[in-house]
N, C-alpha and C positions, 0 to 999 in steps of 0.2 A: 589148323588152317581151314577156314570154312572160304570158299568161294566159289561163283559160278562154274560152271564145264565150258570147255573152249567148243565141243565140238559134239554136239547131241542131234536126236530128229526122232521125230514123230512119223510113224506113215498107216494110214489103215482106212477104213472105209466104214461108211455107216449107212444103217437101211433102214426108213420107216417104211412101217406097212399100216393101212385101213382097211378096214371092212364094215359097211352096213347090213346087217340080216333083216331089211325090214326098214321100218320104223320101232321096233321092241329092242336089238341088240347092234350094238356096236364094239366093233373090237378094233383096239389099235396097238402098234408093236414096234419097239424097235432094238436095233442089235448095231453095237461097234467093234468092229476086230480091228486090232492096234496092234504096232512094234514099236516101242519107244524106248531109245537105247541111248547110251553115253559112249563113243568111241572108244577115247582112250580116257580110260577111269583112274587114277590114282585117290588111293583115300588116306587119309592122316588119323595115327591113333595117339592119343596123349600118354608120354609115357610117366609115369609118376616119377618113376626112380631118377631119371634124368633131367626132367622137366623140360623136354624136346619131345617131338614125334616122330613115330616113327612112320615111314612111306610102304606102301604097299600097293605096287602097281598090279592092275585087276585086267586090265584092257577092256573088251567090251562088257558094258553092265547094264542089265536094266535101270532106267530111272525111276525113283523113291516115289512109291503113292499110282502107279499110272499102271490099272490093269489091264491087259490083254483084250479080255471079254470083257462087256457092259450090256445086258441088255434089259428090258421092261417089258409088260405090257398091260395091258387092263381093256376088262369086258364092261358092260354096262348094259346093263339089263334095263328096262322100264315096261312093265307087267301094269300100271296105270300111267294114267298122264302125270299125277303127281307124287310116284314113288320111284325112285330112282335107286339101283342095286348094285353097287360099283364091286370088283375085284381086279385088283391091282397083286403085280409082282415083278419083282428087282431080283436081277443075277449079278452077283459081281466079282470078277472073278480074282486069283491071287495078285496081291502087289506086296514090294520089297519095303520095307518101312527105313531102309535107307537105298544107297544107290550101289552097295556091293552084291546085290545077286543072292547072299548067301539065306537058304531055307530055314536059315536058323531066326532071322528077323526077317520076319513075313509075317503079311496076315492072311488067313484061308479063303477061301472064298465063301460066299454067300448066299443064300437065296433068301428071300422074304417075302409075305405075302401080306396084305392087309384086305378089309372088306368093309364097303361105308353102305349107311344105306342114308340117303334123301328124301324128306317127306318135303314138298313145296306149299305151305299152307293157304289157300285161299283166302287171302285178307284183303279186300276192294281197296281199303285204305292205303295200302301199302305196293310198293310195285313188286316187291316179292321178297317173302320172306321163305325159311328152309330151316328145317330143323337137320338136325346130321346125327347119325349113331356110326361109330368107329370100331373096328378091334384091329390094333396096329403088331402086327408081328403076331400073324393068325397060328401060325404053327410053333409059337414059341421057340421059334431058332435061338443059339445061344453063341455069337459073332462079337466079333468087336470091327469098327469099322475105320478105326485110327489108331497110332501107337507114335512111340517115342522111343532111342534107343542112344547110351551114351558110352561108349566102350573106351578103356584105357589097359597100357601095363602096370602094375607092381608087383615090384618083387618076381621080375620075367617071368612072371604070368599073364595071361589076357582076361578082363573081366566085361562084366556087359551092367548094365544098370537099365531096365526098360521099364517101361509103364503101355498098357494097353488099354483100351477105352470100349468097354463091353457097352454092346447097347440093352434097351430093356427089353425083359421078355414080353410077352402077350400083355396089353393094355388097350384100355379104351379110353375113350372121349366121348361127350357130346357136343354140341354147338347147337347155335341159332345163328343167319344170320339175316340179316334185313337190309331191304336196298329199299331208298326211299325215293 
């Protein structure tokens, strides 16, 4: 049986913050603390043996995907007028990859960090163009930030069937881009 929850809720609170040092730095931030629950949870497992499911009422659960903690922030440095020196970072914290609670399907949480730099090139012709140099995932974190998870009985056992979605390590990019 897959279908909506009759009886769920979201509640939490979220906070940007800014900061200029100047005209050289800027710093901006934010953070969301969240409880997002399902009441009364019942989950269905498929049972092979019988080709029915079975019920498993859980009562309160957290709901699938929806972490606790979220939060960001990024500095930005400009040491000239046309170099720009960005560090960015993401925290995110555990969520259930389904809606029963259980630490068994979860994913961990996260931090990540990236760092770009911006050159703006002086081109008359053009209204501005920027070159970009990247390295995404600066500490090589090793996270996955989605998953899937398909659970049945045979043979009155329980099995799980999941797949998880690692992200990549430490990479770069560049870019150009141009505004005309």
């Amino acid at each position: 049986i897959m279908s909506n929850v009759a009886k769920s809720y979201r509640f939490g609170i979220e906070s940007v913050f800014g900061l200029n040092l100047g005209r050289k730095i800027n710093i901006q931030a934010n953070l969301t603390l969240s409880k997002n629950k399902i009441n009364d949870y019942t989950e269905y497992v498929d049972d092979w043996d019988t080709g029915l499911q079975q019920e498993n009422y859980l009562g309160k659960t957290s709901i699938s995907f929806s972490p606790e903690i979220v939060g960001s922030g990024i500095m930005e440095y400009t040491p000239h007028k046309n170099i720009h020196l960005f560090l960015n970072a993401k925290y995110v914290g555990k969520q259930y990859i389904d809606n029963s609670s259980s630490h068994g399907r979860m994913l961990n949480p996260y931090f990540v960090s990236n760092f770009k730099i911006d050159y703006d090139l002086p081109l008359k012709f053009l209204k501005r163009t920027t070159l970009s140099f990247q390295v995404l995932n600066l500490f090589n974190e090793q996270y996955e930030s989605n998953a899937w998870v398909y659970r049945y009985l045979y043979g009155g056992k329980e099995y799980a069937m999941d797949g998880y979605f690692p992200q990549a390590g430490r990479h770069y990019m560049c870019s150009i881009n141009i505004q005309f």
